[in-house]
PAVEX-279176 format. One record per residue: residue in three letters; chain; x, y, z of N, C-alpha, C in turn. Coordinates in Angstrom, 1 decimal, decimal comma. Example, Ala and Ser with C-alpha at 12.3 -4.5 7.8 and 13.67 -1.06 7.14 Angstrom:
(ALA; A; (13,2; -5,7; 7,8); (12,3; -4,5; 7,8); (13,2; -3,3; 7,8))
(SER; A; (12,8; -2,2; 7,1); (13,7; -1,1; 7,1); (12,9; 0,0; 7,9))
//
This chain:
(UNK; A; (-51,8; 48,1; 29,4); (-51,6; 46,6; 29,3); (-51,3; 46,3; 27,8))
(UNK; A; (-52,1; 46,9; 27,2); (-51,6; 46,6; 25,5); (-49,7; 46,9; 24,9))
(UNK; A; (-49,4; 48,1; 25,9); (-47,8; 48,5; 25,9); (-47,3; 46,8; 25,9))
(UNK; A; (-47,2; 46,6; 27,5); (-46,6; 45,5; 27,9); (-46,8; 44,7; 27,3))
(UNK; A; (-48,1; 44,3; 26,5); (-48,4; 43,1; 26,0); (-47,7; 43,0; 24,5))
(UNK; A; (-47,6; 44,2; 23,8); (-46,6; 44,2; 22,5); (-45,4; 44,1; 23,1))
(UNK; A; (-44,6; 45,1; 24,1); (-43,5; 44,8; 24,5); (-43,2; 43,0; 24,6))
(UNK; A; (-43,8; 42,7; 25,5); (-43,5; 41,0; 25,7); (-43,5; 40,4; 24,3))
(UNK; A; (-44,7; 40,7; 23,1); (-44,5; 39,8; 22,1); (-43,3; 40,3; 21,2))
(UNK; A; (-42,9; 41,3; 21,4); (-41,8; 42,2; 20,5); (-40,3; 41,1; 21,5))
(UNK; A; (-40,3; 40,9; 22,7); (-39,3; 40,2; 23,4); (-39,6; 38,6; 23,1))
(UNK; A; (-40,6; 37,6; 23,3); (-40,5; 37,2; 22,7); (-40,1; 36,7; 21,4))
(UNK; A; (-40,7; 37,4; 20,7); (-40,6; 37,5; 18,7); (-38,9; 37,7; 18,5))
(UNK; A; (-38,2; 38,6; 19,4); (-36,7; 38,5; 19,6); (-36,5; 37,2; 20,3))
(UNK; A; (-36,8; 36,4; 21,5); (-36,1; 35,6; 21,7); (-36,1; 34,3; 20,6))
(UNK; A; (-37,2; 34,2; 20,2); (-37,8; 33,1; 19,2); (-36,8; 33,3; 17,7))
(UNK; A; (-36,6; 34,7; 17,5); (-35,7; 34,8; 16,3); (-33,7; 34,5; 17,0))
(UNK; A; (-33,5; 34,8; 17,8); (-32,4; 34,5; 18,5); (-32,4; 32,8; 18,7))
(UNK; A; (-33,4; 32,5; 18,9); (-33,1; 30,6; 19,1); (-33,3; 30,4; 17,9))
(UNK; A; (-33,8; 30,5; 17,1); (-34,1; 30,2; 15,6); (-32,1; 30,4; 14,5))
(UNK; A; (-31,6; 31,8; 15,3); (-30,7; 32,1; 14,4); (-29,3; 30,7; 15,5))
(UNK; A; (-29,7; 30,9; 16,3); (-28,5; 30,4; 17,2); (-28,8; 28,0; 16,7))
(UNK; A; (-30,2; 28,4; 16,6); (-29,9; 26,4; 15,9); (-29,8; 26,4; 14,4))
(UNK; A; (-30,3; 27,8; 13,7); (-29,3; 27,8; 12,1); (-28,2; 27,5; 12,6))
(UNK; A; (-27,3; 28,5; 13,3); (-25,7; 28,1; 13,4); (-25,3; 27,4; 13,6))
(UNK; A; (-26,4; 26,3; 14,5); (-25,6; 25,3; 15,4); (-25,6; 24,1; 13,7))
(UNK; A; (-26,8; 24,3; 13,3); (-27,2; 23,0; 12,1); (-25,5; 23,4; 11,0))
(UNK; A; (-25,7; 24,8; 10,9); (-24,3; 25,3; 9,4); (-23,4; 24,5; 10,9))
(UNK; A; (-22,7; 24,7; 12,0); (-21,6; 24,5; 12,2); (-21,3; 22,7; 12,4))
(UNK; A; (-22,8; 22,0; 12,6); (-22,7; 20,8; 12,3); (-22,3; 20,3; 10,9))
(UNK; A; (-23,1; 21,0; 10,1); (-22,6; 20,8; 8,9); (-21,5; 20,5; 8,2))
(UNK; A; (-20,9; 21,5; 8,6); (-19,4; 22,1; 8,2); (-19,0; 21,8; 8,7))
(UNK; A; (-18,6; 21,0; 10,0); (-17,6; 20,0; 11,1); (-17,9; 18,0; 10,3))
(UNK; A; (-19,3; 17,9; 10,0); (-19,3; 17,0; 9,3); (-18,7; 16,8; 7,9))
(UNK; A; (-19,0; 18,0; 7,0); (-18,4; 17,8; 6,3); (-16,3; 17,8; 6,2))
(UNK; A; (-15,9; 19,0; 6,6); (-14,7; 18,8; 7,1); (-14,1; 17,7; 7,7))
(UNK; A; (-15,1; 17,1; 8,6); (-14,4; 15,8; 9,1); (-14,4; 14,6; 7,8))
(UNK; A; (-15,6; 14,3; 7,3); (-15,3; 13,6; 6,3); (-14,2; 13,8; 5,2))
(UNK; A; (-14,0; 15,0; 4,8); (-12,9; 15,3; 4,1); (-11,6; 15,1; 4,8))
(UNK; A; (-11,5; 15,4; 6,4); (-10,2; 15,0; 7,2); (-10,1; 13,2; 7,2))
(UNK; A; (-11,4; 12,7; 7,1); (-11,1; 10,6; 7,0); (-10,8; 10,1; 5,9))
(UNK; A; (-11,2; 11,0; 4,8); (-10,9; 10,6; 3,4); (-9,4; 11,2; 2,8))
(UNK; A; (-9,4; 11,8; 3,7); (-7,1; 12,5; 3,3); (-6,5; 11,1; 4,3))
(UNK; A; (-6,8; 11,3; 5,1); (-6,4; 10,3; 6,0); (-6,3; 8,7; 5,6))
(UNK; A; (-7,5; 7,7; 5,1); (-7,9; 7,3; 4,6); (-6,5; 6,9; 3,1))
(UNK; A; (-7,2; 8,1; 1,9); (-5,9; 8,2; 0,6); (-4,5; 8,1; 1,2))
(UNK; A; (-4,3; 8,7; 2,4); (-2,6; 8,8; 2,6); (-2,0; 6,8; 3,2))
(UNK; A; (-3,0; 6,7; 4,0); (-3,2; 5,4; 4,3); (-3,1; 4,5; 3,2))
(UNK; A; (-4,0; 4,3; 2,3); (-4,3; 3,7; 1,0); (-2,0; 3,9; -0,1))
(UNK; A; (-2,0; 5,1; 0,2); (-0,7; 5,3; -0,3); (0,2; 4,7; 0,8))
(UNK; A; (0,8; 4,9; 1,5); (1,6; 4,2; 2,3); (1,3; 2,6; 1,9))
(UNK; A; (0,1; 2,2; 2,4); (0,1; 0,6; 2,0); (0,8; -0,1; 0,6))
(UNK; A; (0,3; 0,9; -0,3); (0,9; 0,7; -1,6); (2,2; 0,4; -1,9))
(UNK; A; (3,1; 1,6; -0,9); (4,1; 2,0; -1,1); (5,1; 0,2; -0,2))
(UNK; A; (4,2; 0,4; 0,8); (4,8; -0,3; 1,5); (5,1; -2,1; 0,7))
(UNK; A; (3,6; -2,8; 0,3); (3,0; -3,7; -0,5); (4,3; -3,8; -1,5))
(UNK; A; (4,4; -2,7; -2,3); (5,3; -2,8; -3,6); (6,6; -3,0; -3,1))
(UNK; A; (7,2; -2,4; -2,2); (8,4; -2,3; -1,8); (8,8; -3,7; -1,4))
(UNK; A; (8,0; -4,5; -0,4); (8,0; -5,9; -0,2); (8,0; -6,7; -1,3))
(UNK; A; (7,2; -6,7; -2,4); (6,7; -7,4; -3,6); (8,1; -7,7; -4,2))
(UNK; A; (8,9; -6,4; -4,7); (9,7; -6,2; -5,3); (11,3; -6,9; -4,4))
(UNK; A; (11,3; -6,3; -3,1); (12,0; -7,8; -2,6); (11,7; -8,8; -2,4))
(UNK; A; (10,7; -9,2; -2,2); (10,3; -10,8; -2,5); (10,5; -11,7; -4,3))
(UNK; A; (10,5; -10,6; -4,9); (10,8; -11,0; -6,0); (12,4; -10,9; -6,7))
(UNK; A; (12,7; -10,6; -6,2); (14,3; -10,5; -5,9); (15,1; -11,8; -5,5))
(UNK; A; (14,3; -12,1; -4,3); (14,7; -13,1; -3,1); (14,4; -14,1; -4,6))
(UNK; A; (13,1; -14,1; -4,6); (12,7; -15,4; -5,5); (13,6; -16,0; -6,8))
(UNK; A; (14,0; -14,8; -7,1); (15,0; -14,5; -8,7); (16,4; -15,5; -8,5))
(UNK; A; (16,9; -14,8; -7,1); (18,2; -15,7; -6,6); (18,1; -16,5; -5,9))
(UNK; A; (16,7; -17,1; -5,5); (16,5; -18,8; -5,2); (16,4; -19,2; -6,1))
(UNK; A; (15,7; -19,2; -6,9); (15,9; -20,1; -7,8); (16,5; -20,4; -9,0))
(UNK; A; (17,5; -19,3; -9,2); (18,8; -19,9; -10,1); (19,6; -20,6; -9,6))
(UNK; A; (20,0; -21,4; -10,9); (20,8; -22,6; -10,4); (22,3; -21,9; -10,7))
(UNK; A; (23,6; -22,1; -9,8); (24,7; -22,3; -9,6); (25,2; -22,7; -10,8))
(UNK; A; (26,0; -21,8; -12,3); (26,3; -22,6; -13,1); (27,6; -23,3; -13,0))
(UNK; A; (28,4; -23,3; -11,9); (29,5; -24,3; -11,6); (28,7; -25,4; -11,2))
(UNK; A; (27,8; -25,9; -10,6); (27,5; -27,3; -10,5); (26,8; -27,7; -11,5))
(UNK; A; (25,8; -27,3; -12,4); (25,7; -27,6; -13,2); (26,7; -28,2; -14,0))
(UNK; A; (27,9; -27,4; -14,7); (28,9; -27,2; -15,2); (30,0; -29,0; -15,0))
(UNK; A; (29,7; -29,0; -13,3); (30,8; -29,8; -13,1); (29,7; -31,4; -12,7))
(UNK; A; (28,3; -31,3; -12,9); (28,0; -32,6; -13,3); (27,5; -33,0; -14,5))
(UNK; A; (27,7; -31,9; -15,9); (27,6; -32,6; -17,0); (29,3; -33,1; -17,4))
(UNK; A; (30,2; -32,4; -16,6); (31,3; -33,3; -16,2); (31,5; -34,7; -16,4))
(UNK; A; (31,1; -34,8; -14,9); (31,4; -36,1; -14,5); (30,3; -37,5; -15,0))
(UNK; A; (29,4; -36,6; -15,3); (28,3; -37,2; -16,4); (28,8; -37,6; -17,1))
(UNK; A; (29,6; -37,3; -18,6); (30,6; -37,2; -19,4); (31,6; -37,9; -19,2))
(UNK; A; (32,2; -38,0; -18,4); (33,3; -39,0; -18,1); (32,8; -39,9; -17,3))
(UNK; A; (32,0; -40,1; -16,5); (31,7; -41,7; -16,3); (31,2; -42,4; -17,6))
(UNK; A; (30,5; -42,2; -18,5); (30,0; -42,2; -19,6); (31,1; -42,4; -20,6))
(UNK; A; (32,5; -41,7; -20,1); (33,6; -41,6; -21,3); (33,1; -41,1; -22,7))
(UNK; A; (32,4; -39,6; -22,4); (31,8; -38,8; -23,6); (32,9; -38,2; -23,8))
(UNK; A; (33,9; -38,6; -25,2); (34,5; -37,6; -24,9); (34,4; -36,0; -25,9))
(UNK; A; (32,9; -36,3; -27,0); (32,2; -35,7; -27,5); (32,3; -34,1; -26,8))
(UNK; A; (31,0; -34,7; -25,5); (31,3; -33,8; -24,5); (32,4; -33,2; -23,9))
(UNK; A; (33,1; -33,6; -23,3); (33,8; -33,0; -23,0); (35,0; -32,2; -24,1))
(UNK; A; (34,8; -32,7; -25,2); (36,0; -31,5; -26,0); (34,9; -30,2; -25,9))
(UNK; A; (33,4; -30,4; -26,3); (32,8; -29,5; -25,9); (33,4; -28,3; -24,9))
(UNK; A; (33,5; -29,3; -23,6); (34,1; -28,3; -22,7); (35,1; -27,9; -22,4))
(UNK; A; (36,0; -28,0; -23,7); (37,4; -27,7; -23,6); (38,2; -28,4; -22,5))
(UNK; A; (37,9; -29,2; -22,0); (38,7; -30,0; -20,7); (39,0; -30,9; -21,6))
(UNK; A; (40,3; -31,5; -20,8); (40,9; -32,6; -21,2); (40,3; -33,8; -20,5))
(UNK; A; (39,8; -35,2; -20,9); (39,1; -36,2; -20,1); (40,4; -36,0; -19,0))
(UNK; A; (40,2; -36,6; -17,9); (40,9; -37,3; -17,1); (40,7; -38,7; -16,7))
(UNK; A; (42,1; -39,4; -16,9); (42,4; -41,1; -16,8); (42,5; -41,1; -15,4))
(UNK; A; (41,5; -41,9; -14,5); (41,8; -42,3; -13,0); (42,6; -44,1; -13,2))
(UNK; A; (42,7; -44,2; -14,2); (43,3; -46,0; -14,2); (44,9; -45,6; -14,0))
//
């Protein structure tokens, strides 16, 4: 009886050390799946964060473009209503300024 009875605690004492080694593994392979995955959402995540940037700036910089050539003014109308500014006015100051000749509508 005493055989069997070490036998059994010797099988035991092995299974006990087998589930012991087998939930180490399971804890390291959680571990290391947690941490890998957090390292896979945080690449993921930075490439994300880049793209946006990429994308943000690329927009910015045409919007700022768009904005540049809306809102310059056309220097021919400018041009052609300090004109007629000028000659209704009969500046003719101004206009030698602009090298034009007044023009007489009488």
């Amino acid at each position: 009886a005493t055989e069997q009875e070490l036998k059994k605690k010797k099988d035991e004492s092995v299974g006990v050390t087998l589930d012991a080694k087998a939930m180490l593994d399971d804890v390291a392979f959680e571990r290391d799946n947690a941490r890998t995955g957090a390292a896979r959402r945080a690449a993921q995540k930075q490439l994300g964060g880049r793209m946006n940037r990429k994308i943000l700036s690329i927009l910015g910089m045409g919007l700022l473009i768009f904005t540049f050539y809306g809102c310059s003014s056309n220097p021919e109308q400018g041009l052609l209503d300090r004109y007629f500014n000028a000659l209704s006015l009969d500046d003719v100051n101004t206009l030698s300024t602009m090298a034009l000749e007044p023009v007489d509508f009488k």
